[in-house]
Backbone bond lengths (Angstrom), bond angles and torsions (degrees), N, CA, C in turn:
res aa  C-N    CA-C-N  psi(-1)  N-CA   C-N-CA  omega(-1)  CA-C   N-CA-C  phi
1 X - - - 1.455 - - 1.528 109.03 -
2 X 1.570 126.28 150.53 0.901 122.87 -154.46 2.001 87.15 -101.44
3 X 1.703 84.69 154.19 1.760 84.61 -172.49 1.686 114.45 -105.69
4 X 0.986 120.53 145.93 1.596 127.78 176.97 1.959 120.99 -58.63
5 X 0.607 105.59 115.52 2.035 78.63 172.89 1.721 111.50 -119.49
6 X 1.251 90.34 172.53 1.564 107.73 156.16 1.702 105.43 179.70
7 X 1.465 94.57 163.59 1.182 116.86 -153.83 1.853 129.27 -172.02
8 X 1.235 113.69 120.20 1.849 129.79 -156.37 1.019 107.30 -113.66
9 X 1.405 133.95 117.72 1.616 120.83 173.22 1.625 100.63 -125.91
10 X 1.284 103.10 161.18 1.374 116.49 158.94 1.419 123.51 -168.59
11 X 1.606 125.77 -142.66 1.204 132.83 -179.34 1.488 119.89 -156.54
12 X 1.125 99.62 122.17 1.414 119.18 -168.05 1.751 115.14 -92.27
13 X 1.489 120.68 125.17 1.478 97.11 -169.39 1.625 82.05 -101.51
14 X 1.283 118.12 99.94 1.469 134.88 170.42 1.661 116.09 -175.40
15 X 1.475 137.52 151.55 0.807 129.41 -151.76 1.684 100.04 -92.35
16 X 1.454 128.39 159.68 1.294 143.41 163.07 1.607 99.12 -37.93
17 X 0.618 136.38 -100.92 1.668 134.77 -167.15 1.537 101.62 -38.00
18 X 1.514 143.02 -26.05 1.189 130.13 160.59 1.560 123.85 -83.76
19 X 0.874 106.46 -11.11 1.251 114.92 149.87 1.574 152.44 -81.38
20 X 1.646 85.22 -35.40 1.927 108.25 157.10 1.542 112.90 -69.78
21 X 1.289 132.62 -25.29 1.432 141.58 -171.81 1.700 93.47 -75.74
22 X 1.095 130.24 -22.10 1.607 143.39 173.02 1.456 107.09 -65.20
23 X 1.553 97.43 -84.09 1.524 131.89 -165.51 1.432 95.98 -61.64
24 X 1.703 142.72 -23.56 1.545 141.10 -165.19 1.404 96.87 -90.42
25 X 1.329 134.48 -29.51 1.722 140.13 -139.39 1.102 96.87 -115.23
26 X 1.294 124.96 102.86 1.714 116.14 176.69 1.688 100.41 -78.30
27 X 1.459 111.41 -26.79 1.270 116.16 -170.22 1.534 102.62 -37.61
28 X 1.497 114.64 -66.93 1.182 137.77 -169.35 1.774 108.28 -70.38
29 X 0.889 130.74 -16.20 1.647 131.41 163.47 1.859 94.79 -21.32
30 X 1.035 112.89 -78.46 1.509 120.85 -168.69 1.658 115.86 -34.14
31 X 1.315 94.77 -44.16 1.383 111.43 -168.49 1.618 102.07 -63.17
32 X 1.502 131.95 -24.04 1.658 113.58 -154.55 1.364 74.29 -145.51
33 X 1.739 150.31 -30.28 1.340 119.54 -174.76 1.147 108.82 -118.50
34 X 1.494 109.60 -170.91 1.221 120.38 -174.96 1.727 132.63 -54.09
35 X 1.558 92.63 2.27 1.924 101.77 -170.92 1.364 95.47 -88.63
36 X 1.516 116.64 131.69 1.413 149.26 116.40 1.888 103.64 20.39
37 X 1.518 91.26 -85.80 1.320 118.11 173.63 1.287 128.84 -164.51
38 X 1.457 115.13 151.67 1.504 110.39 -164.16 1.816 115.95 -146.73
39 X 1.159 83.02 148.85 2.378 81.44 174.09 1.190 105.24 178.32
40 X 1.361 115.23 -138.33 1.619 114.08 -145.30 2.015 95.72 -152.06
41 X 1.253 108.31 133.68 1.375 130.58 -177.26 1.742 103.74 -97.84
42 X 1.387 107.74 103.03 1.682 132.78 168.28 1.661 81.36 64.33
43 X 1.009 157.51 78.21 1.571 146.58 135.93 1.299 106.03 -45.92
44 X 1.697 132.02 -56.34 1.262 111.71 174.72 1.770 105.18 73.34
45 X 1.027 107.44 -156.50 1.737 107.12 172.94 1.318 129.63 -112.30
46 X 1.428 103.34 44.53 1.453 143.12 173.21 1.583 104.74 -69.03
47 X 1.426 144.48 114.15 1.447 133.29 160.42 1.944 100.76 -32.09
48 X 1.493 100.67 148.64 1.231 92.53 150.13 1.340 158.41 -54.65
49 X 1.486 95.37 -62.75 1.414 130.57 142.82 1.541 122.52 -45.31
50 X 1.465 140.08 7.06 1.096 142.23 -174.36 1.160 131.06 -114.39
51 X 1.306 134.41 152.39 1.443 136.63 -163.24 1.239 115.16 -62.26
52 X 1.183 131.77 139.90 1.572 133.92 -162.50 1.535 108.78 76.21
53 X 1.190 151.91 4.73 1.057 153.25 164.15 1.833 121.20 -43.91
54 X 0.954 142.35 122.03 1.213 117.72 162.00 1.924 106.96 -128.59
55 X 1.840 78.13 146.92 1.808 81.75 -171.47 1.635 77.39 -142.15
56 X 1.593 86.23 -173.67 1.416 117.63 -154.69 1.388 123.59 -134.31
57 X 0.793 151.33 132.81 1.768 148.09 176.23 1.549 102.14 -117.37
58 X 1.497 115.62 162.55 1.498 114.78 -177.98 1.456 75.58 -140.28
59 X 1.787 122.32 138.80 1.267 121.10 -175.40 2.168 82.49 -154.25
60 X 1.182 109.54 108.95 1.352 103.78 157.42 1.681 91.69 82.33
61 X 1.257 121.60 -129.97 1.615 137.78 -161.63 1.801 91.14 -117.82
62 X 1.590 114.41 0.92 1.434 102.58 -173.05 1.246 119.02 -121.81
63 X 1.246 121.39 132.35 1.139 142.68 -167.46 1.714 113.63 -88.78
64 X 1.238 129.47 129.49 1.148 114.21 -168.22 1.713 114.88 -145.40
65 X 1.259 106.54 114.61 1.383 111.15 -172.97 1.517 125.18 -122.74
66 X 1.689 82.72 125.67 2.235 101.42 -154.95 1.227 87.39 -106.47
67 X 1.209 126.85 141.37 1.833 139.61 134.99 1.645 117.98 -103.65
68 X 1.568 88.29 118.03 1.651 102.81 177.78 1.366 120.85 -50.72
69 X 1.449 121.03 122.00 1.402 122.09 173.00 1.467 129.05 -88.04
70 X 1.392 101.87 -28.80 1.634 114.30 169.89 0.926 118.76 -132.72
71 X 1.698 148.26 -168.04 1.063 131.34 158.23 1.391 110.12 -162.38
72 X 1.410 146.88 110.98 1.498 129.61 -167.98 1.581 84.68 -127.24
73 X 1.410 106.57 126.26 1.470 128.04 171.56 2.095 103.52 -44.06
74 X 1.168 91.46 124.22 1.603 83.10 175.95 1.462 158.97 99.95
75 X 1.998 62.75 -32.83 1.650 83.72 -152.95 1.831 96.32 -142.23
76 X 1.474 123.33 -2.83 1.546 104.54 178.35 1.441 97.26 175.43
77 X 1.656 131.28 122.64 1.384 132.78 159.67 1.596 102.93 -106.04
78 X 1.611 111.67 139.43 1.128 104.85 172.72 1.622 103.11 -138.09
79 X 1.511 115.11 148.08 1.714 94.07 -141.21 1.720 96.76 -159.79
80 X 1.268 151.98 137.24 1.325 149.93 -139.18 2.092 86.71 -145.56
81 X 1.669 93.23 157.04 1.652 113.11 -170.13 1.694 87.07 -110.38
82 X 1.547 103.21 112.11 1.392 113.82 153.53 1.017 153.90 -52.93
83 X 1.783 90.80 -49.98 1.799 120.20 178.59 1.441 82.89 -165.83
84 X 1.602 86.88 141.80 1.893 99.73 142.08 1.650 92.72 127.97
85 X 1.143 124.74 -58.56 1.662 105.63 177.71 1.430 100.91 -101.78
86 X 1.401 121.21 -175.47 1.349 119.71 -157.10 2.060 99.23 -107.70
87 X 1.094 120.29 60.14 1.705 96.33 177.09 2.161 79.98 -130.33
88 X 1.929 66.15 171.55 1.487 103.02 173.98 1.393 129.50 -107.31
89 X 1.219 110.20 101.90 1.953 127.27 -175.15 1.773 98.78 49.53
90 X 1.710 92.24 84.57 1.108 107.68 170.48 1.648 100.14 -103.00
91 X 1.338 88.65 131.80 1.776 87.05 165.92 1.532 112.23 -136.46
92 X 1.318 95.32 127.66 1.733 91.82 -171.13 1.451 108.76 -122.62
93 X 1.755 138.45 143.85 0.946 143.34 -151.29 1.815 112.43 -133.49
94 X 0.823 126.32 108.24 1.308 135.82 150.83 1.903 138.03 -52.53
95 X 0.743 93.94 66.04 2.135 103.17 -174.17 1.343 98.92 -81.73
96 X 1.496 101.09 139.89 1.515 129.38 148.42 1.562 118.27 -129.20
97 X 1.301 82.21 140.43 1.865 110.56 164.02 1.298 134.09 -136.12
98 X 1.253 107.40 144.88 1.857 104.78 -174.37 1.526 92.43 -66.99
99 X 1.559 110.72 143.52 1.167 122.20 150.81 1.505 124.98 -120.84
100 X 1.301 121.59 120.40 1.576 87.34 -149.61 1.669 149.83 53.46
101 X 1.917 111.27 -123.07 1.228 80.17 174.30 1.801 91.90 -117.33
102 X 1.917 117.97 34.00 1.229 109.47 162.87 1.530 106.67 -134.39
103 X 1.475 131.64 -155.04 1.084 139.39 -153.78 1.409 121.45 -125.60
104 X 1.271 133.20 91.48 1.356 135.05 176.93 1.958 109.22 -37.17
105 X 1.014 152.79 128.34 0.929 124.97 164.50 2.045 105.71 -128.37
106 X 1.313 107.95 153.91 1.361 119.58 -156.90 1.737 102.87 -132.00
107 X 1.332 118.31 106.73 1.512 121.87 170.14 1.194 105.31 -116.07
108 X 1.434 105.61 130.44 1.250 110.88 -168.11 1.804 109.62 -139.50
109 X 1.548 123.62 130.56 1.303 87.83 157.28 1.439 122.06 -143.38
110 X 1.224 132.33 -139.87 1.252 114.07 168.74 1.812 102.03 -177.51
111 X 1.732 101.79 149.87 1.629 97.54 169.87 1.365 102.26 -169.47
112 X 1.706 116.03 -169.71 1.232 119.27 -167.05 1.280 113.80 -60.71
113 X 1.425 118.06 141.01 1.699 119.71 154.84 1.120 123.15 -57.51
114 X 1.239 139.19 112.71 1.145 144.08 -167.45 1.974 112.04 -157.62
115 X 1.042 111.26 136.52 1.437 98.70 175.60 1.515 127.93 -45.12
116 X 1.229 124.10 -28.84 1.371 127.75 -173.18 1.231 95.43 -80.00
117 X 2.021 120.81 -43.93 1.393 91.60 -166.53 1.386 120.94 -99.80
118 X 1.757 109.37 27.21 1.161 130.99 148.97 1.789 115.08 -27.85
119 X 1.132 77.93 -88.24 1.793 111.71 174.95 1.427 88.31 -47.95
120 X 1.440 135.44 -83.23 1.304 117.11 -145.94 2.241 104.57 -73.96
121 X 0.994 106.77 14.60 1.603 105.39 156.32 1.500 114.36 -96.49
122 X 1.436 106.38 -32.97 1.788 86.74 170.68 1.348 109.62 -73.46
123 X 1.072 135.20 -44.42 1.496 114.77 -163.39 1.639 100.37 -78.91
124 X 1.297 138.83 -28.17 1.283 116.40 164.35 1.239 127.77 -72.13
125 X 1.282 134.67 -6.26 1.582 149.46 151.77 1.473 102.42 -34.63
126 X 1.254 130.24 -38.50 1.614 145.43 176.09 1.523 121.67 -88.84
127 X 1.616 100.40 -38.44 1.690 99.95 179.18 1.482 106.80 -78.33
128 X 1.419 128.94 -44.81 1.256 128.15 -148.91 1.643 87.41 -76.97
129 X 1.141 142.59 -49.76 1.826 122.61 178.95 1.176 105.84 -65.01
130 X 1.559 152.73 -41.66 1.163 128.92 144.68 1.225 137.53 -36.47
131 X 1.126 123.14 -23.56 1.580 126.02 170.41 1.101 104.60 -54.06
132 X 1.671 113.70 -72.10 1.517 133.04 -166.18 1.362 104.72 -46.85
133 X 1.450 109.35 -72.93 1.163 117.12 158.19 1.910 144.08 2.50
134 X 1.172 93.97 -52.78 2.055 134.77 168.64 1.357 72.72 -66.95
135 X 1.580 117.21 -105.34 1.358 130.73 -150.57 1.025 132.15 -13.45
136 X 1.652 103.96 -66.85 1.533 121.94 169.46 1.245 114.40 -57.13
137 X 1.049 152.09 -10.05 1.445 166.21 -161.16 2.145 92.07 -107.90
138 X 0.836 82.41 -70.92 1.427 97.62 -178.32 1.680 123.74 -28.51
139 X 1.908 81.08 -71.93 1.718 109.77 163.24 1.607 97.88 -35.34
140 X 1.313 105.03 -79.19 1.849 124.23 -164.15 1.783 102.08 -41.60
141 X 0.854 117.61 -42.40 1.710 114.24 174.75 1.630 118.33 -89.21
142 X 1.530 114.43 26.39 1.068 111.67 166.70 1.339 91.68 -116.78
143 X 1.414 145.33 -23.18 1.555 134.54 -164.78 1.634 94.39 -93.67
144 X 1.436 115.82 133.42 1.291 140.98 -164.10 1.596 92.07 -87.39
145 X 1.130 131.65 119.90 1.420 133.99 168.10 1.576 129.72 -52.51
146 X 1.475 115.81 116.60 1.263 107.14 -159.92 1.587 119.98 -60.46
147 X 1.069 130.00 157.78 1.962 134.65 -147.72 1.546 73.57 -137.44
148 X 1.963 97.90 115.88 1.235 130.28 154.57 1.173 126.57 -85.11
């Protein structure tokens, strides 16, 4: 079956690890993007950032529940939709890279064609550059400006 995508890039003038301290914390989702509210279902003494994880975003009336599939400190979350919007084996991935002295970052995702997740690619065609968007903003007000 043919798969759906979408996908936000940009550049962050902040380093990969200040930026993963964002992208690792579902807690904090709320705090820099577009979610309502956001966290994590039984974490327990589970890393955050770690495989088997499941968290949550509240965006609008929708509730949305991801479990982490991979996880490379720094450098890459890759993470699947449980419940809450309507697609089939979506898996969407989060990359970082140094660019210089900040961070390219790349969200990307993708899933089955299907009529529902028709619809749910247009309206994320809009969220996912806002996401990034938040982030980098986010990232950028955590790096303390260098004192000449």
């Amino acid at each position: 079956m043919d798969q759906l995508r979408v996908e936000a890039e940009g550049v962050a003038r902040a380093a990969p690890e200040v930026v993963w301290e964002l992208v690792a914390n579902a807690d904090r989702y709320s705090e820099w993007g577009p979610w309502s509210a956001s966290g994590y279902e039984g974490l327990g003494a589970q890393a955050p950032d770690g495989a088997g994880v499941i968290r949550w975003m509240r965006y609008g009336r929708t509730t949305t529940v991801e479990k982490v599939l991979e996880s490379e400190r720094a450098r890459r979350l890759v993470y699947t939709v449980v419940k809450g919007i309507p697609v089939r084996n979506y898996r969407a991935e989060v990359t970082l890279s140094a660019e210089g002295k900040g961070t390219y970052i790349r969200w990307s995702a993708s899933w089955d064609r299907t009529l529902p997740g028709r619809i749910v690619q247009r309206r994320l065609r809009s969220i996912y550059p806002d996401i990034v968007s938040c982030l980098i903003a986010a990232a950028e007000c955590k790096v303390q400006p260098t004192q000449t």
